[in-house]
C-alpha positions in Angstrom: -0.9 12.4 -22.6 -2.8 13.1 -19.3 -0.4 13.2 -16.5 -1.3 10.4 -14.0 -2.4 12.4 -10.5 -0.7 10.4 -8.3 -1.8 11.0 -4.5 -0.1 9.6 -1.4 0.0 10.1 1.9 0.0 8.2 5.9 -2.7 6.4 7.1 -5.6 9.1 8.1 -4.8 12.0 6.2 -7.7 11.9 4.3 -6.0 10.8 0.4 -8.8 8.8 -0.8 -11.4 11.9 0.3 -9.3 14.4 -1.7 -9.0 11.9 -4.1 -12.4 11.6 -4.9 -13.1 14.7 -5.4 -10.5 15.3 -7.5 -11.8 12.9 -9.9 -15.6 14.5 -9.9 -13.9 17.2 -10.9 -11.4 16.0 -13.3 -13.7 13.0 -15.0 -11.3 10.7 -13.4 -11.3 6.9 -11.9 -9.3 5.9 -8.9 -6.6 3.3 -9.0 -5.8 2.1 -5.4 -2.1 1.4 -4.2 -2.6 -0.3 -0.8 -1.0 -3.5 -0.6 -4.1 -5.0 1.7 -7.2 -3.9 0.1 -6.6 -6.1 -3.0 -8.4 -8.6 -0.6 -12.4 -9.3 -0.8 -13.9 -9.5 2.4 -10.8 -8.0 4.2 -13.3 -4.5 4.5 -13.0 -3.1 8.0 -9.4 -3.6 9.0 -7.9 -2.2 5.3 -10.1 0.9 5.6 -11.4 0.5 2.4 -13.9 3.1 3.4 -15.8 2.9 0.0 -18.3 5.5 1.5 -15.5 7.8 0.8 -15.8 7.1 -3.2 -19.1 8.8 -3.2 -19.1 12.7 -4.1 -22.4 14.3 -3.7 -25.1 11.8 -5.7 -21.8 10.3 -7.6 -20.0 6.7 -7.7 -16.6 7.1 -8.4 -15.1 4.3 -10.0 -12.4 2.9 -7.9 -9.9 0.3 -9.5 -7.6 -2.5 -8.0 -9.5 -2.9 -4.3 -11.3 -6.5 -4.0 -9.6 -8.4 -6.9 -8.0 -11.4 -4.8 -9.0 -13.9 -2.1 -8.1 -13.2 1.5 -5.0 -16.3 2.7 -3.3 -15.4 -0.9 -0.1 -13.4 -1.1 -0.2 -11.0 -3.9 3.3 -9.1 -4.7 4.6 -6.0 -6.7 4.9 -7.5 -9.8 1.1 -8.9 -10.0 0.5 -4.9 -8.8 2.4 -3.6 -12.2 0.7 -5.5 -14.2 -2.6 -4.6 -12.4 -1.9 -1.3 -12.3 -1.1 -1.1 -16.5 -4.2 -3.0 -17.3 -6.7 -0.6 -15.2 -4.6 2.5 -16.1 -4.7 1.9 -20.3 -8.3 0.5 -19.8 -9.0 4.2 -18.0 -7.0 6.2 -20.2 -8.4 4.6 -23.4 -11.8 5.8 -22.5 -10.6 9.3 -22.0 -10.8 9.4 -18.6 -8.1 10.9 -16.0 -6.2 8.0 -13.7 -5.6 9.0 -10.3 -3.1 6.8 -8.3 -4.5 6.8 -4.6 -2.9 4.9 -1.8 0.1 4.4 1.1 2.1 1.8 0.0 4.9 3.6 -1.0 7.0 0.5 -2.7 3.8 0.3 -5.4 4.1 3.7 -5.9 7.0 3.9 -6.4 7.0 1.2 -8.4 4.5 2.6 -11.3 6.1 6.2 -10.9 9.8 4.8 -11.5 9.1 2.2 -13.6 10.6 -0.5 -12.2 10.9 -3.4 -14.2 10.5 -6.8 -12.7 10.8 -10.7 -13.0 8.1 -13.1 -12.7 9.3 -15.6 -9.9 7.7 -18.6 -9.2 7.8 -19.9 -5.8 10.3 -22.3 -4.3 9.0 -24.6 -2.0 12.3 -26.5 -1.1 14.4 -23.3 -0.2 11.4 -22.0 1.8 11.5 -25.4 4.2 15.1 -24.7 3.9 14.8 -21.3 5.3 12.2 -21.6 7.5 12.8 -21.4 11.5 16.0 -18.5 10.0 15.7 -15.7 12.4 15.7 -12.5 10.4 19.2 -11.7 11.0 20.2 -14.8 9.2 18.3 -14.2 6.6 19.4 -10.1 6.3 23.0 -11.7 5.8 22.0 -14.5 3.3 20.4 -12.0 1.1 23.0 -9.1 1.6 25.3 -11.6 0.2 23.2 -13.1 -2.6 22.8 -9.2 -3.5 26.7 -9.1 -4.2 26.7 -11.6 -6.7 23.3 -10.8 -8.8 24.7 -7.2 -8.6 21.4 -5.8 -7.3 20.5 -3.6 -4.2 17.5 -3.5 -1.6 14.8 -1.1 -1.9 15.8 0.6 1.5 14.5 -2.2 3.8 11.2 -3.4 2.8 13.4 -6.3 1.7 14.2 -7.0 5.1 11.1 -5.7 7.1 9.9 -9.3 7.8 11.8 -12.8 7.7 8.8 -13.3 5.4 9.6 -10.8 2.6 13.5 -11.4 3.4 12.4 -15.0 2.3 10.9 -14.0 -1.0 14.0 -11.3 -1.6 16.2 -14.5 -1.2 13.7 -17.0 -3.5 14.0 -14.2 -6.1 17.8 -13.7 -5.9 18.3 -17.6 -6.2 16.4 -17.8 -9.4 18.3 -15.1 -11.0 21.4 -16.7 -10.0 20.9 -20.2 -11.8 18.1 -18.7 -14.5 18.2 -14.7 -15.2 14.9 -13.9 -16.6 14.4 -11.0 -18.9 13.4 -8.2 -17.0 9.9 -6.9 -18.2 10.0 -3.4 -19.6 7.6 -0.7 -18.0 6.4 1.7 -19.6 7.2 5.8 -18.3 4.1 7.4 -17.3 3.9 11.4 -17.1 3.0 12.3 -13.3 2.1 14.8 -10.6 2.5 13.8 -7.0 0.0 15.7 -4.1 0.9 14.7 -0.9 -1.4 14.8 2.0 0.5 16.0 5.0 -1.0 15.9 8.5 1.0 17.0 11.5 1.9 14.4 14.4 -0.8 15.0 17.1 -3.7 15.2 14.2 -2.7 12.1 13.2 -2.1 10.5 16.5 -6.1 11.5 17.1 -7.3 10.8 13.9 -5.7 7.2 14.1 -6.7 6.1 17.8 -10.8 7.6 17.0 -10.6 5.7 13.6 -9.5 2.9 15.2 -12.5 2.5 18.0 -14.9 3.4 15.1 -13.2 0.5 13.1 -13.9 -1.9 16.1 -17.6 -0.6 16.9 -18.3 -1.4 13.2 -17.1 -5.0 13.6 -13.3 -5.1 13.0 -13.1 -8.2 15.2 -16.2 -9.6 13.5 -15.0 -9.7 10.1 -11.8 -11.4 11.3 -13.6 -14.0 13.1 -15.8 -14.7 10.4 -12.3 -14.8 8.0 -11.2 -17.5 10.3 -14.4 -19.0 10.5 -14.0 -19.8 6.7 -11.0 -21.7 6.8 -8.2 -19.1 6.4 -5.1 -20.2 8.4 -4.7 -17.7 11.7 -0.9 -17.6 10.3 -2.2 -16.4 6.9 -4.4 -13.2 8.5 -1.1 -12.5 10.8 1.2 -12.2 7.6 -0.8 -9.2 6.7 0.0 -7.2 9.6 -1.8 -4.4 11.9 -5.3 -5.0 12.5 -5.3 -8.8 10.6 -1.8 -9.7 13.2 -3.5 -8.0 16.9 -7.2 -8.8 16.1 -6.1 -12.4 15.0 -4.3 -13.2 18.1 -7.2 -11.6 19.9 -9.9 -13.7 18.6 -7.6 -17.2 18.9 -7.1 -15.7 22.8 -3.3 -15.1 23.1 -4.2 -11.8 24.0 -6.8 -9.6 26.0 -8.8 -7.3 24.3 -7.4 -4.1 25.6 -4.2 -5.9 24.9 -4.8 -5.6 21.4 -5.6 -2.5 21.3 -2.7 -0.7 23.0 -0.3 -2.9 20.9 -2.6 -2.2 17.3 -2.6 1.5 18.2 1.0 1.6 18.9 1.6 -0.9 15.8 -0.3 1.9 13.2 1.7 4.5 14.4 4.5 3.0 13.6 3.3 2.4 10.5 2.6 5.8 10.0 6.1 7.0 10.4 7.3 4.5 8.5 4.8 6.0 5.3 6.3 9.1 6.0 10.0 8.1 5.8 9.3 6.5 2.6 7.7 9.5 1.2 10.6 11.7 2.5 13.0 8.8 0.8 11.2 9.5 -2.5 11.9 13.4 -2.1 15.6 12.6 -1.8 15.4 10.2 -4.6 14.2 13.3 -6.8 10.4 12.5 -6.7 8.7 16.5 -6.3 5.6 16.3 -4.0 3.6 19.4 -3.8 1.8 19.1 0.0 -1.2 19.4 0.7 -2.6 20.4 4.8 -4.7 17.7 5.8 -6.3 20.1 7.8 -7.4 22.1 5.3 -11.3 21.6 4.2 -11.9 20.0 1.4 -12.8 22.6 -1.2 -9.5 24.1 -0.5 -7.1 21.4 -0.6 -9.2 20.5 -4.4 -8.6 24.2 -5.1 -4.7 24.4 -4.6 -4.5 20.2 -5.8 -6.3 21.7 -9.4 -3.9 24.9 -9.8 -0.9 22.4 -8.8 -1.9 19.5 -11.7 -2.5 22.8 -13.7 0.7 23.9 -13.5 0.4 27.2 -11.8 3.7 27.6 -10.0 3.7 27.2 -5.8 5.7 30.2 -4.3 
């Protein structure tokens, strides 16, 4: 079997750019792993830059970006079984999967295999829960963890009262119904990681995002709200939906937004990184890959590393 070419990296380094042309050269088709470009008509603020999945006069066929309406809340498991369905439909055809994206929990995810419970949702524990400041609900779930015998990945659990919510909703169910957990399947991989240094990526983020605003970032979001999406349910995704949201409902001024987003995706960076670092130390091996590098370099050394030619 094909080893899945997995390719991950923080936001601006360039991985879906690499990642196309890895896949003209390798007859491959792209799988996305970014939490927020599952959404239609959510273009602009995910950077779905689907300009980038054009090499030379060639469409690459990109897999997983635009399959759900913007309001809904899509989670890991719906991603695994996504992600299984696009990656047998691509390897059945003979062609090479590449994994392309920055969320590292769906990564990580496909790579470790985790295996997963469908839950559905509770609507009477979330009224119950709701108005919980964070902390509370850090110590509700911490607790709820003891007796199901499970642990938090890291703190992704716990990065929002949201997702501490769901962690709670999920531990619940277990208690007073254990599901069988779904078995996934072990995939042979390779991991490239795209690795830009601080100040590269500091520029890269604040020009990309005064292009992203120029092209109609705030435009789209109005027009999101203009179709009867909740401005609660474009804040729950974060980054550009949160700061342009409460930009366009007026809570703040425009430059405002801007020094909070750009401070906000920095963050957000690090944060990437971390998790990638994380995956290192839980015995993941990436093989790095300059950012800076131009491109028919970084496809040279990404081809001799999926080859299997050894890195001194």
């Amino acid at each position: 079997m094909e080893k899945l070419i997995t390719i991950l990296g923080p936001t601006a380094s360039g991985k879906t750019e690499l990642a196309a042309h890895l896949a003209a050269e390798t007859n491959g088709e792209i799988i996305s792993a970014d939490s927020r470009q599952v959404y239609r008509r959510m273009d602009i603020g995910t950077g779905k830059d689907l300009a980038d999945y054009t090499v030379g006069d060639r469409q690459i066929p990109y897999h997983l970006i635009d399959i759900c309406e913007p309001g809904t809340k899509y989670n890991l498991f719906e991603y695994q079984q996504d992600f299984l369905e696009a990656y047998n439909d691509i390897t059945a055809r003979g062609r090479q999967p590449i994994l392309c994206g920055g969320t590292g929990l769906y990564i990580e995810s496909v790579l470790k295999g985790y295996t997963l419970s469908p839950v559905p949702q509770n609507p009477q524990l979330r009224a119950e829960l709701e108005g919980k400041s964070l902390e509370e609900l850090t110590a509700m779930l911490t607790e709820l963890k003891k007796e199901t015998g499970t642990t938090m990945h890291n703190t992704t659990d716990v990065d929002t009262a949201q997702r501490a919510i769901r962690a709670i909703e999920i531990e619940q169910h277990n208690l007073q119904s254990p599901m069988p957990e779904r078995a996934f399947p072990k995939i042979p991989y390779v991991i490239l990681g795209v690795n830009i240094d601080r100040e590269h990526r500091r520029e890269k983020i604040t020009r990309r995002l005064k292009t992203r605003l120029d092209e109609g970032m705030t435009e789209e979001i109005r027009g999101l709200l203009d179709s009867g999406i909740p401005a609660e349910d474009l804040i729950y995704y974060g980054l550009e939906y949160k700061y342009v949201t409460e930009y366009v409902i007026g809570k703040t001024t425009r430059d405002e937004m801007f020094r909070q987003l750009e401070i906000a995706i920095h963050q957000f960076a690090k944060r990437q990184m971390t998790w990638f670092r994380g995956m290192e130390r839980r015995g993941f091996r990436i093989h790095w890959i300059d950012a800076m590098q131009p491109i028919d370099e970084k496809v040279s050394r990404a081809l001799r590393i999926i080859g299997g030619e050894t890195e001194a």
